[in-house]
Every structure is written in C-alpha cells, then in structure tokens.
VMD Tcl script that draws the C-alpha trace (Angstrom):
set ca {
  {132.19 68.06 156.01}
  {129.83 71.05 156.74}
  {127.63 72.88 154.69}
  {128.53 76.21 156.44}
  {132.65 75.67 154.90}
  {131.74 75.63 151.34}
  {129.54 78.87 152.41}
  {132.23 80.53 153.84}
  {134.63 79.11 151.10}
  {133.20 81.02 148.45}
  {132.31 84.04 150.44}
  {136.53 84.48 150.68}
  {136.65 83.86 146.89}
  {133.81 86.17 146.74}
  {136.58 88.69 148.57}
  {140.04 88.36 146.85}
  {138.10 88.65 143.08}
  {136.49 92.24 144.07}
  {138.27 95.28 143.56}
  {137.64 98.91 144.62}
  {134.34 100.62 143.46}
  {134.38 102.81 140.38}
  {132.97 106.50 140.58}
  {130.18 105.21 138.19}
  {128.76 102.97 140.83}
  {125.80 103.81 143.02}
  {125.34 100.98 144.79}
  {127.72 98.27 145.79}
  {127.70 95.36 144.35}
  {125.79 92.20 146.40}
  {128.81 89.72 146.28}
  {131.35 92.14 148.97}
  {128.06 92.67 150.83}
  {127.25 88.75 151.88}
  {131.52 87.75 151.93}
  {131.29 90.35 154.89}
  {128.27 88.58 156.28}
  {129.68 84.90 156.01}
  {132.83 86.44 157.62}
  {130.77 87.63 160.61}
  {128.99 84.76 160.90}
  {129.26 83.00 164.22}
  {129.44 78.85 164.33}
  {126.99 77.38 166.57}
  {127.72 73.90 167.95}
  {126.46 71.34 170.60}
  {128.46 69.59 173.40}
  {126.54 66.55 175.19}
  {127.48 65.15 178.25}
  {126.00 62.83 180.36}
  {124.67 63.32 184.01}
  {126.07 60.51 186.06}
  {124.10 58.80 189.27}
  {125.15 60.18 192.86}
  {125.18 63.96 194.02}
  {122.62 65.89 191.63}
  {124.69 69.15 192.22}
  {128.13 67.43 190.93}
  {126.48 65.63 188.25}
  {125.29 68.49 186.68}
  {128.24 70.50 187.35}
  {130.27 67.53 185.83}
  {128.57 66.79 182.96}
  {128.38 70.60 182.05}
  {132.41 70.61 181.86}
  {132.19 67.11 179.54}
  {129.82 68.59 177.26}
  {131.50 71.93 176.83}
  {134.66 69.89 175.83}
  {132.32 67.92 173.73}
  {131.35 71.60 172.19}
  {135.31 72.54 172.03}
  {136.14 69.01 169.85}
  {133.09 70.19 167.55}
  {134.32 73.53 167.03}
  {137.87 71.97 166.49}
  {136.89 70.28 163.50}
  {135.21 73.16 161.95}
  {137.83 75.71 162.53}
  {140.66 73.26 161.37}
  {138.88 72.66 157.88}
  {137.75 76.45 157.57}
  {141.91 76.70 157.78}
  {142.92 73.72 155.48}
  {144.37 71.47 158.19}
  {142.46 68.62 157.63}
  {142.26 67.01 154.08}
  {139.18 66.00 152.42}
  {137.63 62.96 152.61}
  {140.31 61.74 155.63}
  {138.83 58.34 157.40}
  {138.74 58.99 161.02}
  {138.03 55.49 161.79}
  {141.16 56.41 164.86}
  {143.02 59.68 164.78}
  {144.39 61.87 166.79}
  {145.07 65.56 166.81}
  {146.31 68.17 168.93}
  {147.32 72.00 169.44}
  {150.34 72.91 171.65}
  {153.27 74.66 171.87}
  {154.59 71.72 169.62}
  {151.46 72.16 167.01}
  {150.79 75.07 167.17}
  {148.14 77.30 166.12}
  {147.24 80.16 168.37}
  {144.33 81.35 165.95}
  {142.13 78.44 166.38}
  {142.89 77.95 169.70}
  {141.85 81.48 170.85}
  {138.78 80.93 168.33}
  {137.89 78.36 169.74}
  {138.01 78.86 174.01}
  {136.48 82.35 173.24}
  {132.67 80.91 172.19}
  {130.32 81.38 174.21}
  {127.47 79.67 176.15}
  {124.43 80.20 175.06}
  {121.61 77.91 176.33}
  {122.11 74.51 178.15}
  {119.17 72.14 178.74}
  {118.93 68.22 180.29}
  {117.14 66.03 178.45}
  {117.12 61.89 179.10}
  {120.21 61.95 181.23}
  {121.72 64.31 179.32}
  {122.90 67.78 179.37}
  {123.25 69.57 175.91}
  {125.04 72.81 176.00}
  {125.07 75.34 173.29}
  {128.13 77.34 172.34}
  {128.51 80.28 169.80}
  {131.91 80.97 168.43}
  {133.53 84.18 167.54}
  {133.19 85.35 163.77}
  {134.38 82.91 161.26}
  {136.25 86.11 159.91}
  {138.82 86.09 163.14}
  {140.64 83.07 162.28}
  {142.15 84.82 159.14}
  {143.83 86.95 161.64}
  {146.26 86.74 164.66}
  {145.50 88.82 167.35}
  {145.89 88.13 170.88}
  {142.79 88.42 173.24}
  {143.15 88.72 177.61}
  {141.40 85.83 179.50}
  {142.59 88.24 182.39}
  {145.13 90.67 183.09}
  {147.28 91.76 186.58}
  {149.20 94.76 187.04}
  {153.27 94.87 188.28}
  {156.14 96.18 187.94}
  {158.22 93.81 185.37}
  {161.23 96.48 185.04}
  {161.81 98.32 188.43}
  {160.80 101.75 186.87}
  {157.92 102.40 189.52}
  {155.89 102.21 186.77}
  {153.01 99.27 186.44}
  {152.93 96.86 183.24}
  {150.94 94.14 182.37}
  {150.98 90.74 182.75}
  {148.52 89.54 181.12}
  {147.07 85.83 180.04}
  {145.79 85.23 176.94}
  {142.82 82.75 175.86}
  {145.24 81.05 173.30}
  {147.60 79.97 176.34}
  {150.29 82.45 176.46}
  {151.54 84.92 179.08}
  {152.48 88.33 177.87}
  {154.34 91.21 179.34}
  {153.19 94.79 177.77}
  {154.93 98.28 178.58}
  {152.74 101.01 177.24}
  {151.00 98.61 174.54}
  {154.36 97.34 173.47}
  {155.29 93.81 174.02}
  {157.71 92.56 175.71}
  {157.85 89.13 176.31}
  {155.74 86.30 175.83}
  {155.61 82.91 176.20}
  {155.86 79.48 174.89}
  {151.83 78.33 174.21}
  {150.86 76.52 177.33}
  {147.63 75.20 176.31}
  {146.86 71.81 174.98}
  {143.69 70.32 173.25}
  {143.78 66.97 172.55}
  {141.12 65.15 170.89}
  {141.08 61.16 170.09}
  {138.47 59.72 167.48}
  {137.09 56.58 166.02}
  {134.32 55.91 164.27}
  {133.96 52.40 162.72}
  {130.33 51.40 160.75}
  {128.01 49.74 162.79}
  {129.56 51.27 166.30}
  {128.46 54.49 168.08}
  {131.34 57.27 167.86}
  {133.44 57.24 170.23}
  {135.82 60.92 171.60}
  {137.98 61.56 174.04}
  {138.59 65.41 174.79}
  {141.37 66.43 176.85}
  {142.36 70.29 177.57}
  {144.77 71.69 179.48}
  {144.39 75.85 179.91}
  {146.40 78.55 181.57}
  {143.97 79.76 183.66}
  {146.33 82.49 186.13}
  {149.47 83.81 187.31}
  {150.98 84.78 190.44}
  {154.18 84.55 192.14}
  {155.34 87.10 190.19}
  {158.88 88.07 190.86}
  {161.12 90.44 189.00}
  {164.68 88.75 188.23}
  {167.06 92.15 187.56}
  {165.63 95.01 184.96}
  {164.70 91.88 182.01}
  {163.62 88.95 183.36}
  {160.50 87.63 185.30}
  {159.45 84.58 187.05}
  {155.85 83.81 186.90}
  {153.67 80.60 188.34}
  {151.12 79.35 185.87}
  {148.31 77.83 187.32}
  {146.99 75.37 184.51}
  {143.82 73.07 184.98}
  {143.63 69.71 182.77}
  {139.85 68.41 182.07}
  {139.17 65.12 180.58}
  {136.02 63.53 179.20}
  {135.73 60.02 177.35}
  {131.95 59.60 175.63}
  {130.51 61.70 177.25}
  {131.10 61.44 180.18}
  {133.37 63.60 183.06}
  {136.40 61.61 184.31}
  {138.14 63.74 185.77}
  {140.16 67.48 186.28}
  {143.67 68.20 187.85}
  {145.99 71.46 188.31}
  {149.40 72.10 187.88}
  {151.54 75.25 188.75}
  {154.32 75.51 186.93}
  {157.20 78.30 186.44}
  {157.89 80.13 183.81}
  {160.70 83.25 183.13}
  {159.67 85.21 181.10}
  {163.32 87.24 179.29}
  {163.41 90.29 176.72}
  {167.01 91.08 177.39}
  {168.30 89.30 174.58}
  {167.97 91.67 170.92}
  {168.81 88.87 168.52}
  {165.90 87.21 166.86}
  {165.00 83.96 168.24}
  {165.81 80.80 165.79}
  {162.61 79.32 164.01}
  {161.69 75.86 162.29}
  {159.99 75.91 159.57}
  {158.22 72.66 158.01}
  {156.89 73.49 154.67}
  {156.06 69.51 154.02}
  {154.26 67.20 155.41}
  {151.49 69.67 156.98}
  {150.61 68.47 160.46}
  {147.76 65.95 160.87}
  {149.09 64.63 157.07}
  {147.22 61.57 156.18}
  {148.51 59.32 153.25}
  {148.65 55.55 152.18}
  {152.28 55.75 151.17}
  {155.15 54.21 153.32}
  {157.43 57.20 153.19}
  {156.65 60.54 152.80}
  {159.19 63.74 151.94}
  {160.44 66.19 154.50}
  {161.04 69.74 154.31}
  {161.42 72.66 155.80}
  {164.10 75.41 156.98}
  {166.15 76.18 159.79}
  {166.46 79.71 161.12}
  {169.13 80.57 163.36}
  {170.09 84.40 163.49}
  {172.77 83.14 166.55}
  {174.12 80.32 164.21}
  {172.98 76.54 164.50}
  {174.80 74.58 166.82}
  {173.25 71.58 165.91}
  {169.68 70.03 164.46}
  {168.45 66.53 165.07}
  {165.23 65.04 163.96}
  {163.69 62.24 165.29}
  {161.07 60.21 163.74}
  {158.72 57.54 166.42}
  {161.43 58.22 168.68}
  {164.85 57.58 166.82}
  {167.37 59.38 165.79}
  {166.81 59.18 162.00}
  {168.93 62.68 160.82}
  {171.35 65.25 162.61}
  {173.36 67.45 161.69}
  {177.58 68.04 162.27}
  {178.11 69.74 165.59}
  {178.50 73.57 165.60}
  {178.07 74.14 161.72}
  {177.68 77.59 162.35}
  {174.82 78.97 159.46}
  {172.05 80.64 159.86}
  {169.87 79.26 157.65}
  {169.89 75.33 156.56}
  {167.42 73.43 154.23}
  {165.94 69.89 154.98}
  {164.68 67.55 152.33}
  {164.74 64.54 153.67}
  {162.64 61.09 152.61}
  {160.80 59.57 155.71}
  {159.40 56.11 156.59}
  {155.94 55.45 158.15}
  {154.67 52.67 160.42}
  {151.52 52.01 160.13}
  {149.37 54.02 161.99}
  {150.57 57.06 163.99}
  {153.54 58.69 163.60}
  {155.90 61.48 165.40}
  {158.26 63.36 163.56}
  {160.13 66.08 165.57}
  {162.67 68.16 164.84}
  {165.10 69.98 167.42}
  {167.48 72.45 166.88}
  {170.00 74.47 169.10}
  {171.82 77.47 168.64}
  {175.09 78.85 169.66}
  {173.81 81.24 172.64}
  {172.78 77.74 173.74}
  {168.60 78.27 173.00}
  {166.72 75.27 172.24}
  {163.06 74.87 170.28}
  {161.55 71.85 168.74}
  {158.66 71.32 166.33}
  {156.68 67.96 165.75}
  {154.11 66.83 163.12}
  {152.01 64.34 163.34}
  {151.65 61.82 160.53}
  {149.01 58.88 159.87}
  {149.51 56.82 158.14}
  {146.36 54.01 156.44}
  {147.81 50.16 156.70}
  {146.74 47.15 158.07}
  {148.05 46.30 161.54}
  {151.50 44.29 161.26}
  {151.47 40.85 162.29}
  {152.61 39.45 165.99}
  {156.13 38.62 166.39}
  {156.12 36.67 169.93}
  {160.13 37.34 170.27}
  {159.16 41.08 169.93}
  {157.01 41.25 172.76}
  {158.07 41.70 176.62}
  {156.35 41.54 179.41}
  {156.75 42.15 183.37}
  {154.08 40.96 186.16}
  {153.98 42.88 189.16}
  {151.95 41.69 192.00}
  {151.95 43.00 195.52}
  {149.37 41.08 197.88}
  {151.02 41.57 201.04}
  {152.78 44.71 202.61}
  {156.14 44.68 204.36}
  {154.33 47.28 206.31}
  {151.37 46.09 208.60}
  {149.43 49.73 207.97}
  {148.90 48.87 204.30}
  {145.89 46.20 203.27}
  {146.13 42.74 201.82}
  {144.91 42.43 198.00}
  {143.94 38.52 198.43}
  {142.79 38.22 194.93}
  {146.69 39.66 193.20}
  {148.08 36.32 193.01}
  {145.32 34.71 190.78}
  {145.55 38.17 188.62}
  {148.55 37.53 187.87}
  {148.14 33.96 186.76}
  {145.12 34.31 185.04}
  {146.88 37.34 182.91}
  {150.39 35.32 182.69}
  {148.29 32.48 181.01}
  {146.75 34.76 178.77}
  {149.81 36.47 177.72}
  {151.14 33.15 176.52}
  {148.14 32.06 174.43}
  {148.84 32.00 170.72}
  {145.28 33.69 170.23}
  {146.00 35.48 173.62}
  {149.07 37.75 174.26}
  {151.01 36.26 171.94}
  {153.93 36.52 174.11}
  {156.59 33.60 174.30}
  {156.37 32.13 177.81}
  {160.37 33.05 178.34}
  {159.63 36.33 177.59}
  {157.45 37.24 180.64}
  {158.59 38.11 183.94}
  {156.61 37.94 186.96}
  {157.54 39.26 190.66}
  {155.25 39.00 193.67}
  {155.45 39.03 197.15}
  {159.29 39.84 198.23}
  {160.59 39.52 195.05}
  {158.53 42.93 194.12}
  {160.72 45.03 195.66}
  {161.13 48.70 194.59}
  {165.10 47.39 193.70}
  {163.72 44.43 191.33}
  {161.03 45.98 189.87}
  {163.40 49.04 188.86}
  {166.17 46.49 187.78}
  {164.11 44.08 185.69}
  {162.53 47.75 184.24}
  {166.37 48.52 183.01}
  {167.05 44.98 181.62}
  {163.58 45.24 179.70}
  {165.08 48.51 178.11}
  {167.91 46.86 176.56}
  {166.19 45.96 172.79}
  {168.33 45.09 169.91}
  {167.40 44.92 166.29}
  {165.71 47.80 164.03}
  {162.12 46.45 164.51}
  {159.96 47.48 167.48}
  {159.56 46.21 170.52}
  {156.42 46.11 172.80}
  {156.91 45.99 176.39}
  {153.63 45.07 178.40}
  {153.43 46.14 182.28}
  {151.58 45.41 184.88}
  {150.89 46.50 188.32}
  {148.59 45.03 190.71}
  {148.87 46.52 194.46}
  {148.24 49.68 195.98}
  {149.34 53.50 195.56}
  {148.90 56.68 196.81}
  {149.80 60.51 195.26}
  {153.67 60.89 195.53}
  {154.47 64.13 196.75}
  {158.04 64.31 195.00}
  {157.22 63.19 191.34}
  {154.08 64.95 189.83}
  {151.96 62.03 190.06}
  {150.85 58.93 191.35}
  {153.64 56.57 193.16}
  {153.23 52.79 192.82}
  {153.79 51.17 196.30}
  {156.27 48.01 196.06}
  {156.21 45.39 198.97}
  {158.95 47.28 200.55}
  {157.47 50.60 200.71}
  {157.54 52.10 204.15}
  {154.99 54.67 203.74}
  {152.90 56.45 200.59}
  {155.95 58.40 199.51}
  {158.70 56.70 201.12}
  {159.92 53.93 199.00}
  {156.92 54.70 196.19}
  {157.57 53.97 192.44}
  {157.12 57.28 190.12}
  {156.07 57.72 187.11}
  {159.74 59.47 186.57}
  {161.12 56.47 188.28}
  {159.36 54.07 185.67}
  {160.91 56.33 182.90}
  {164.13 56.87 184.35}
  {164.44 52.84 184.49}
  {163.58 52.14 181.03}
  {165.59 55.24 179.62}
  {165.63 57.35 176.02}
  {163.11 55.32 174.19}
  {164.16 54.10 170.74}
  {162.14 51.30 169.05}
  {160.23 50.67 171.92}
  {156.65 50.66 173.09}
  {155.39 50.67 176.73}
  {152.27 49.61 178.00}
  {152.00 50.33 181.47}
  {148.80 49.17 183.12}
  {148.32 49.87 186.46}
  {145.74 48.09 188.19}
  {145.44 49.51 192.26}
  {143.81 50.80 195.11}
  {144.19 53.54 197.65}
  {146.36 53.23 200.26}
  {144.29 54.93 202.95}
  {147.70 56.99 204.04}
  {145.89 59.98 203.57}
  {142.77 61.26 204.20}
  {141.86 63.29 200.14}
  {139.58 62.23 197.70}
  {140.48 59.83 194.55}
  {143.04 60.42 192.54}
  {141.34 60.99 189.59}
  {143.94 61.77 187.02}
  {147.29 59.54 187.14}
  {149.39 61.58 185.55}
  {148.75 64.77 186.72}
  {151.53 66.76 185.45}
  {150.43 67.47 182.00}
  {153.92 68.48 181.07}
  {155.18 64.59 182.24}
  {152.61 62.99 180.24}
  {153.40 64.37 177.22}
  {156.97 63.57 177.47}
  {155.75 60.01 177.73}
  {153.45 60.39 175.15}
  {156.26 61.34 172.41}
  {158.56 58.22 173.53}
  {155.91 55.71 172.46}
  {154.43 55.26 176.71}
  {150.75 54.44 176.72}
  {149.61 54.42 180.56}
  {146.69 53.06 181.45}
  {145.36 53.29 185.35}
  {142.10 52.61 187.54}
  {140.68 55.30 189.60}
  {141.95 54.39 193.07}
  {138.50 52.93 195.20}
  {139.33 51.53 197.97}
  {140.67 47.79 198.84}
  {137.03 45.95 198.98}
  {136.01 48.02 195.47}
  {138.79 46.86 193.58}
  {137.65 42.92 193.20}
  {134.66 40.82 192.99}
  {135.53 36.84 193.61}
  {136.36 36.05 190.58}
  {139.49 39.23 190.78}
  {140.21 42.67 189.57}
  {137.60 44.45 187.48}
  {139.40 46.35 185.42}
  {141.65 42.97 185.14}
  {138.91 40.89 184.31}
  {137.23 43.51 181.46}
  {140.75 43.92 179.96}
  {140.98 40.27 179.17}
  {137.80 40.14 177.71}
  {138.46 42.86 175.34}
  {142.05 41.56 174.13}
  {140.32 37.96 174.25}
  {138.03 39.50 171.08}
  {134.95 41.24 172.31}
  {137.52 44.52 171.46}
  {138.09 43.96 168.16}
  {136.15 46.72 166.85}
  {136.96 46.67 163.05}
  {137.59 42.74 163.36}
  {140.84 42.13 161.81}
  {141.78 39.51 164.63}
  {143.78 41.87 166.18}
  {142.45 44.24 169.75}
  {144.66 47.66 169.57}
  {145.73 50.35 171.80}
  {142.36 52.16 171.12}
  {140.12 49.12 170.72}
  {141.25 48.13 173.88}
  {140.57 51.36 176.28}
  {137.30 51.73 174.39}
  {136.13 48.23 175.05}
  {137.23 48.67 178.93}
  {135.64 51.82 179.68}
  {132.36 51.16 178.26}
  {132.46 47.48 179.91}
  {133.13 49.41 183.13}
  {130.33 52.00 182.62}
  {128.16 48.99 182.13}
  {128.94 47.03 185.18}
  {129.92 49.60 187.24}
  {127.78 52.93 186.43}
  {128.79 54.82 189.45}
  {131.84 54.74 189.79}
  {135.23 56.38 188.44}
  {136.51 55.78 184.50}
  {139.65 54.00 183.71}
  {141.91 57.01 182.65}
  {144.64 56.37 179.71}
  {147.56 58.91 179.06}
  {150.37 58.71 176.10}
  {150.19 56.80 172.70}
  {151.92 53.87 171.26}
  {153.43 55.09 167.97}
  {152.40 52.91 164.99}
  {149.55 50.52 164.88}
  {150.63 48.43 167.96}
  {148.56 44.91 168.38}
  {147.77 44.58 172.22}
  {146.50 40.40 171.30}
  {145.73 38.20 168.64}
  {141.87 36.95 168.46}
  {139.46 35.55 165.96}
  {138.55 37.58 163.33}
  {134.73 38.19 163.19}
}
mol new
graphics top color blue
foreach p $ca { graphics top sphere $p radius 0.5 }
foreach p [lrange $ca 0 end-1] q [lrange $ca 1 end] { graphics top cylinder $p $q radius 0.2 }
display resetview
C-alpha cells in the first residue's frame, strides 16, 4: 500500500539475518545500523475535517476531533499491514474493521492513540491536522502505557496502589509494579470504507476510549468496583456528527489463582477476505477450570456446540464454514465450570454479487404517529402522507420489492406502545433457513429515555418523554435472539420539547447496546432530533424524502440495480449535507450481516 512498509519490511529481514559481531570487526556493519533506524522511525499522517457553518469556535473545535479520527483511520491502515492483518491487494470497495475486546489487538491500539499532534492548519474550509506516531519498532512489542493514573487503596493494607488507565483501553491494578488485575479492553475503533471508481472515498470513523475512573470502591481484600467514564466520537466524510459518554462499572477480581480459559483461532485471521463460499475453522479451546460448554455462532445462528459439561481442558475446532455474501460474524463462546464466560469473533468478507430479491422474504412495519394522546406533545401533519408515499414504494417491483401483504402499517390509535411491541414479536417469528429482512419505520417524536441507555420512541399513548417511551432494549426485547434475520430500523423524528438539553446527537448512546445490536444483524438508522417545523418541507420528511431517492436509484453506487445498506446511508448523508448544510448528520449504528439489498432499481 505504502512505500514506508516495504521499507520497514526489509529493515526486520535486515534484523533476524544478522548475528553477533566477530572480534575481527571494527566497525559494524551498515545493514543493523539503518533496521534500527526504520524501527525508530515515526509514521506521519494527515486527518482532514471539515469546518461546518455556525459558531466559528465549535466549528473549529469540531472539525479538529473529525480530522484527528480521520488521522487515527490513516494510521489504522498502516499499523494493521506493518502487522500482517490485512492481505494484499484486498478491494475495499465496502469493508469494515474494528479493534475491541472482541478483536483485539492492544499493540496497535496503544500505537495508534499515543501519536501525537504536530501542526494543524485551515485551508478552504478545511482543517488538516498532522499526527506523528510512536516508533514503528513498538508494535513488535506489548507493553502497556498510562493515559493517567490515581492512587487507592485496592487491598485494605493502608498502603496506596495504582489504578491506572491505559491508552490501549484497559484498567489496571498494580501493587509495587506487580499486576494485579486488569481488565477486559474497553476501547473500540471502528472504521467503515468504500471506495468505488469514479466516486470520492467515502469513511466513517467511530471511537470509543476509556478516558477515567472513579467511584472506586474496594469489595473485601480482592475485588474492586470501578466507573469507567468512556466518550464515543463519530465522524462520516469529514465531517463531526457527533460525541456521547457512558459510565459504566467494572470489578475488577484477582482472588481467583487458576488461569483464566482462552480461545484461540488459528484460521481464518480476522478481517479474512476470500471469494470462496466456505472457509475452514480452527482454533483451540483453553480451559484450565474444565469447559462447560462452547458454542459458535456464525451471522447469528447457532451453527456448532458442544455436549454440556464435557469437562477437558483443552478441545480442538476444525470446522468448515459457509459465507453470505458480503460481511460475516463468526463468534465463538465458551464457558467454564467455575461458571466464567469469554467470547471471540472474526470478521469475514466475503467478494459476491448481491443475492437477488425474494418479496416473501422481506417484512415490513409502518409506524406513524401524527397526533398525541397527550395535548403537550406537537402534531406532525405531514406523517400520514410519509407513510403512504413509503408504503407505495415498498410495494413497487423496482421499489421495495416487498409483497403488499407483507407490510404492516399503524397510525394514529392503532400505534400504541402495546401494538407496536406486539406486531414487533409477530415480525420475529421467521421460518425457513434463508434470511429474512425486516424493514422499520418510525415517524413521530422522541425524547432521551432515562431508563434504557438511549433514545425512547414516543407511541400515541405515551404520557410523557419516559413514561410510556419505546427503547431501544424494548425494540430488541420484542423481536428477540436474532437468527436469520435482518433489521432495519429507521427512525425518522423530532424532539419532543419535554426537556429543555440540546440534540440528541448520538441515538444509541450506550456503546455497549449498539454493539450487541450490531452482532444480531440490527442496522439503526436515526435523524438528529430538530425540532417539529425542521423536520418537513411541504412535500414531507427530509430524511424521508432523500431516502427514497437513494433506494429509487440515485444510490446505486456500483450500479448493479440494487441500493445497499452502505449505498444507502452514503447517498442520504451527502443528499442531506447538500440541502441542508447546517444542520445535524443522519447517524447509523449496527450492520446487516451479508450483502443485504435495501431496493431493486435500474441498473446504470
């Protein structure tokens, strides 16, 4: 990809082939001398991101945080194929890759949140920011490195350890320079790509960071509590759409001597790309305690598991997996007889053509709330005519593709928080060993919900902006354990004006939520609440209106008559950019596993 790999490439070859000096040499010899340069060498990389109109002081300020994710995603790529992740030549026409406790790889991501700033500068509109990474040398070592550090007592001896937070997302306890305990990786970078000829590139950077603790409480002599306090920035080409936080506990234990269990998975490497429909499995299974049991999953399903309590310590896999087309998620879980659980997913890609439409395969459910029960809450006149113009659309042949007794619609009283959770439930119930897609849509109002981690979807019979409200648990809860399902949720609303705080600028805000949606095939998809009069122009809904018109065709980026999950949120945001350059980004969260067609146009 980069000149500066093969550089450093050879400057580890360069390494392994020397051996010690002989007493006969004077001078070393040049080739140990430059493999220690290329190993200190530092990567230097540019983030962009773009100054939006409004308040000078938070433009800047916002486009500064987009264009040092920008900087992050470039230093991603270069640290991943320094390490072998990536595969040569791989088309990243859409991909997606990530680092978490579930992919993880504490190496790169300390490499890469330790660069540095070194120069920023406007220019046109926008700001480019310079960032400097630690010597390419580090990532061929684990080491851990303190963002920041607090003292306490962890053991009741009177004596102070540390607690201390480290840049790859962890939280460590150290007595004396010995550790203790640490934690599960709480971090999570997430970068989304496509780049198709004849289109500009298009990213989306997300990154969740442990950024503090407090709260700290000692539970007896081996155990503490802490509070993380995480922060989640997001930007989408460039530009800033939005940051949340989350506090969220964590107990921390180091009574236990035996050695945790491990997974091991030798084959398929995570981010594996390949043209083949099935691809081979292996790995090992480490449990010192004994397995209880191991399952793995693949898009969602059940596909292996093992007897209950077969008591071993160590178990092979070698297993032959099939691939949809597209994205896949293959996870394994295992559990051990003290009762400890850990998990381990790969992410697979898979290069085929998007399957065809199968109208009985698709589902859909219309919600529509125009008028309140409750006089506080503002009419939405235009949500009736939304939800015909998108019903009719749905049906189309070279629309939706949906068949018209397929599609559900409830409005007025009949979207009650009871129906709307009930029709949810009878959705749920696929049959059959193919996929299903299940399409939903909310037009009304909503407000944060203080009891679910996120934003609550108001139904006609909501009594206030948490009493009665719809939550994104609620939503999950109703359609249960994903199997061969996908969801499409998209959520089309306004503010409530319950409360007096500003926009809710990320939906999900519970990072740890929206990745369990993200694994069970959900793919949300929200506006940024404005208020009532915002929302429409005569002819409806904005974001309504631009989402037809990207399904209808003008989204069909790599025009194979068919607008996907990421042809589609590319097409709306930069429609809504156009049209509507001040204000707030459609936000997406989760994936649909597979290549999952949204509509059915004219190829181009």
């Amino acid at each position: 990809m980069r000149k500066w790999t093969a550089i450093c490439g050879l400057a580890w070859c360069a390494l392994a082939m020397c051996g010690p000096l002989s007493h006969a040499q004077v001078e070393p010899e040049p080739s140990p001398t430059n493999a220690a340069q290329s190993l200190e060498r530092r990567v230097g990389v540019e983030g962009v991101g773009r100054v939006a109109l409004g308040d000078p002081t938070l433009a800047d300020k916002n486009a500064y945080q987009s264009a040092v994710l920008d900087a992050y995603q470039q230093l991603f790529w270069q640290g991943a194929e320094q390490l072998g992740l990536l595969p040569e030549a791989v088309p990243l026409d859409s991909r997606s890759f990530r680092l978490d406790d579930q992919h993880p790889n504490a190496v790169l991501l300390d490499w890469m949140l330790r660069a540095e700033v070194v120069s920023r500068q406007e220019v046109a509109g926008r700001l480019r920011v310079s960032l400097q990474s630690p010597p390419v040398g580090e990532l061929a070592k684990e080491s851990a490195h303190f963002l920041r550090s607090v003292p306490f007592d962890v053991d009741g001896d009177k004596e102070q350890e540390t607690v201390a937070v480290t840049y790859d997302g962890r939280i460590q306890v150290l007595k004396g320079g010995k550790l203790l305990a640490t934690s599960a990786c709480l971090n999570v970078f997430a970068c989304s790509t496509m780049r198709q000829t004849g289109s500009e590139p298009w990213d989306q950077v997300q990154l969740t960071r442990l950024v503090n603790v407090g709260g700290l409480e000692r539970v007896g002599k081996d155990k503490l509590r802490v509070v993380a306090d995480l922060t989640l920035g997001e930007s989408v080409d460039e530009h800033w759409v939005g940051k949340a936080s989350e506090q969220r506990e964590v107990l921390l234990r180091w009574d236990d001597p035996k050695s945790e269990p491990q997974i091991e998975v030798t084959e398929p490497r995570d981010f594996f790309y390949t043209l083949k429909d099935k691809v081979a499995w292996k790995g090992l299974l480490l449990t010192p305690a004994g397995l209880l049991s191991a399952k793995l999953r693949v898009n969602g399903r059940a596909f292996w598991q093992t007897p209950d309590q077969m008591n071993t310590q160590r178990l092979r896999m070698d297993i032959l997996l099939p691939l949809l087309p597209g994205v896949n998620r293959a996870q394994v879980q295992l559990n051990d007889l003290t009762r400890r659980t850990i998990t381990r997913e790969v992410l697979l890609f898979r290069e085929a053509s998007c399957p065809n439409v199968k109208p009985a395969r698709r589902r859909a459910l219309l919600i529509g709330v125009g008028d309140y029960q409750a006089s506080q809450f503002p009419p939405l006149p235009h949500i009736k005519d939304d939800l015909a113009r998108l019903q009719q659309f749905l049906q189309r042949p070279d629309g939706g593709a949906f068949a018209p007794d397929q599609v559900t619609v409830l409005q007025s009283k009949d979207a009650s928080r009871a129906k709307i959770l009930e029709s949810l439930r009878q959705l749920g119930k696929v049959e059959g060993e193919e996929r299903v897609l299940l399409f939903v849509y909310f037009g009304g109002l909503s407000a944060p919900s203080q009891g679910s981690g996120g934003k609550g979807l108001l139904p006609q019979d909501a009594k206030g902006f948490d009493e009665g409200a719809i939550s994104p648990r609620d939503l999950a809860e109703a359609l249960g354990e994903l199997k061969q399902q996908d969801v499409v949720l998209l959520v089309d609303t306004s503010q409530s004006r319950l409360q007096n705080s500003a926009s809710d600028q990320l939906w999900l805000d519970s990072q740890e939520f929206a990745e369990t949606l993200s694994r069970q095939g959900w793919a949300v998809l929200s506006s940024v609440d404005g208020l009532p009069e915002q929302r429409d122009t005569s002819a409806g809904s904005r974001l309504l209106s631009a989402w037809l018109e990207g399904c209808a065709g003008a989204g069909d980026l790599n025009r194979d008559g068919y607008v996907e999950w990421e042809e589609g949120y590319r097409y709306l945001f930069q429609a809504l950019r156009v049209s509507s350059p001040a204000t707030s980004s459609p936000l997406r969260r989760g994936e649909l596993l597979g290549r999952v067609p949204l509509s059915v146009c004219k190829k181009n």
